[in-house]
Structures are given as C-alpha cells and as structure tokens.
C-alpha positions as CSV (number, residue, x, y, z in Angstrom):
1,X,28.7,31.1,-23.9
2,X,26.5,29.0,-21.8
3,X,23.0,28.7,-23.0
4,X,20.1,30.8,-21.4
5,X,17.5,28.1,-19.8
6,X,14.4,30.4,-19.5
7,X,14.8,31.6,-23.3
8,X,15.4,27.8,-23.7
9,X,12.2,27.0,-22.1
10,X,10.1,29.1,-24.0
11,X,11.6,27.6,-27.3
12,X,11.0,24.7,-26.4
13,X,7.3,24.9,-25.7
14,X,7.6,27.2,-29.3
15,X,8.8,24.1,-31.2
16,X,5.4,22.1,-28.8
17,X,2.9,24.1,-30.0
18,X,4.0,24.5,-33.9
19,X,4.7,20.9,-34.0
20,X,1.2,20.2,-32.5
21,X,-0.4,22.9,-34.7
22,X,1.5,21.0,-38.1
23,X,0.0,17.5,-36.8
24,X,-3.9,18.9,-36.1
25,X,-3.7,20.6,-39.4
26,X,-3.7,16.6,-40.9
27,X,-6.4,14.4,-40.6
28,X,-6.1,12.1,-37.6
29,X,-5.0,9.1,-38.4
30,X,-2.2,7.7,-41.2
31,X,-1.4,11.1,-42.8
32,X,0.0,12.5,-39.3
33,X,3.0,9.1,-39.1
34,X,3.3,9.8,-42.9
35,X,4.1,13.1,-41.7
36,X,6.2,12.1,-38.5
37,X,8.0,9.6,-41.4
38,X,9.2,12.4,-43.5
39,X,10.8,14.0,-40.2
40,X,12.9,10.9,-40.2
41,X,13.8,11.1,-43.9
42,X,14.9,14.8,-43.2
43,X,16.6,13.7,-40.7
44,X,20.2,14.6,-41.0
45,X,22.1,10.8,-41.3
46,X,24.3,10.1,-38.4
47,X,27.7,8.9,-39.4
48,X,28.6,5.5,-40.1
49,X,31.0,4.9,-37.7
50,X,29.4,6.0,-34.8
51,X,26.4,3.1,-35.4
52,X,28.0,0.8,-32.8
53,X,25.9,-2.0,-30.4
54,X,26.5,0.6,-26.9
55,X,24.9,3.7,-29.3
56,X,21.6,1.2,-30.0
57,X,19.1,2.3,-28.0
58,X,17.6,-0.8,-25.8
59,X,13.9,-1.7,-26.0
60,X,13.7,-0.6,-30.0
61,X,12.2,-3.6,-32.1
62,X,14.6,-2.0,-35.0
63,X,18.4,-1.0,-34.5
64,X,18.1,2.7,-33.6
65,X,21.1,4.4,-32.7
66,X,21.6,7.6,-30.8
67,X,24.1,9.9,-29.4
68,X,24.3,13.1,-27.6
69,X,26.8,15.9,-28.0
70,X,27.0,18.8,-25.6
71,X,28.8,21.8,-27.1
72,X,29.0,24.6,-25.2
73,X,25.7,23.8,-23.2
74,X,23.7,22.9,-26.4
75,X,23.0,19.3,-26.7
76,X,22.2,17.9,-29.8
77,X,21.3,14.3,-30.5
78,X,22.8,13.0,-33.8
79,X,20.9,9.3,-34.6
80,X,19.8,7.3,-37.3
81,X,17.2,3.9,-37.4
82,X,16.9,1.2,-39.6
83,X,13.0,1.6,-40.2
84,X,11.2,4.6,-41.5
85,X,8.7,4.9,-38.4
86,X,11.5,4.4,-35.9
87,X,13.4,7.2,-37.5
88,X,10.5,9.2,-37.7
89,X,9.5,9.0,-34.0
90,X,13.0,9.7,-33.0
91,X,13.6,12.5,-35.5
92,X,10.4,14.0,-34.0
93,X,11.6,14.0,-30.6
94,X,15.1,14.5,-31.0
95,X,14.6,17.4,-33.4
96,X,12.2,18.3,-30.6
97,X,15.1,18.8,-28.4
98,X,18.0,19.9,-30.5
99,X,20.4,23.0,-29.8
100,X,18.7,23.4,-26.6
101,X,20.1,23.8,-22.9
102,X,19.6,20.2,-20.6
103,X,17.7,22.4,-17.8
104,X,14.9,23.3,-20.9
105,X,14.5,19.8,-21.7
106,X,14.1,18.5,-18.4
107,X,11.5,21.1,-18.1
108,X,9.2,20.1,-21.0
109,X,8.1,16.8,-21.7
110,X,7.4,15.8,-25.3
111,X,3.7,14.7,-25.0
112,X,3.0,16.2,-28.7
113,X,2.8,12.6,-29.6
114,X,0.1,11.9,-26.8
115,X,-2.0,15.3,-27.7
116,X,-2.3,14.6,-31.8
117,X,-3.1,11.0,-30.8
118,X,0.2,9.6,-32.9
119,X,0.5,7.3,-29.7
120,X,-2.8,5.2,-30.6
121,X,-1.3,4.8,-34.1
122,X,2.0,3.0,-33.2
123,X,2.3,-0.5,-32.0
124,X,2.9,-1.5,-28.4
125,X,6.6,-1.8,-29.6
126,X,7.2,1.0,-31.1
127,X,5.5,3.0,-27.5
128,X,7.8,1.4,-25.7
129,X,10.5,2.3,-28.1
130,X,9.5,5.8,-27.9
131,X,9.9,5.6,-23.7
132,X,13.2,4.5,-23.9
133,X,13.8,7.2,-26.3
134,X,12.5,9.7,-23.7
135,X,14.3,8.1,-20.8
136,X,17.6,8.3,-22.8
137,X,17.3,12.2,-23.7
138,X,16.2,12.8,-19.8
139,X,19.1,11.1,-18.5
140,X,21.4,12.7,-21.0
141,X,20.5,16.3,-20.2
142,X,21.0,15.3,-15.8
143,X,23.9,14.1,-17.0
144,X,25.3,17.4,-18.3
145,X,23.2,19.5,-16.4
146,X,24.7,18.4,-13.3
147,X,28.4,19.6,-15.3
C-alpha cells in the first residue's frame, strides 16, 4: 500500500520538532554531539557485506557507507561509519528520514542541526560531510519518487 505523503509530511515535521525539543533541553554546546553520538551507537549496524567503495559516501573525512531501500514506498536508509560523530550525524538524519514516503522528505529539510546550533560544533569536514549526506537522501527519494 503506497505511503500517504501528507500524513508523511506531518511526521516528518513531528520527528523536527521532538528532535529539536530533545537537543534544547541540553546545554548548548558538547552535551548535544554527545547526544547526536549516542544516536549513532543506537544506530542499528548495517551489514558487512553491503560496506563496499560505490556505498561510501563521497566528501566524508571517515568511510561512511549508505544505502537506501524502498519497500513499498517507504525508504529506509541502512548505513554505518567508521567514527562515532560521523555515525552520529548520519544516524540523526537518516533516522530523521526513515519509513517515510520520498515526496515527505523532499518536502522537509533537516535543518535541526542548524536550529540547535550542532553545525557550529562540527568541523568544516564534517559540514561538508553532512551536505553530501543531505544531497544523497534528496536525490534518492527523486529517484523513487519519480517511480
């Protein structure tokens, strides 16, 4: 049963405002990435096999790899890093997005990171890192919701 993109949508910005309502609870600064880390530990692990060179995601300073799996209109993005903050900031955005439609998250950008300043914390590297990260989920859900 395909998924319902308006139900999807207000999910989505659900999951936004509980997630920024977690981080503001913490005081700004080191305990919100301690937080963001122990997404990525939570993280379920991605299988072994599928950590292959074409699933790294480019522009990462570590190896992060990253799929996406559309089943039945849900897209889910199974992935795993090699560092503790890399795996944090992807598990914070990809768990942002799972189970979700692609029309919802092309609708809603994740700028939790920007609003609970967690941006100003992370290195140059790791912002760029976290671009690519975007760019990849965006391009997956055109991808199948063009299908």
């Amino acid at each position: 049963m395909p998924r319902n993109a308006e139900e999807d949508i207000l999910e989505i910005q659900s999951r936004k405002d509980a997630l920024i309502q977690k981080l503001n609870l913490l005081p700004p600064g080191e305990e919100r990435l301690l937080f963001v880390m122990q997404l990525g530990r939570k993280y379920p692990a991605m299988d072994e096999q599928l950590k292959t060179p074409d699933r790294l995601l480019p522009g990462c300073i570590s190896q992060l790899w990253i799929e996406t799996e559309n089943t039945d209109g849900t897209l889910t993005f199974p992935m795993d890093a090699d560092a503790a903050i890399s795996k944090g900031i992807a598990a914070a955005v990809c768990g942002f997005y799972n189970g979700l439609c692609a029309e919802a998250i092309l609708a809603v950008e994740p700028d939790f990171f920007e609003q609970t300043g967690l941006t100003s914390l992370i290195s140059p590297n790791r912002s760029n890192a976290l671009s690519s990260l975007r760019k990849y989920i965006a391009a997956s859900a055109r991808r199948f919701a063009a299908a």
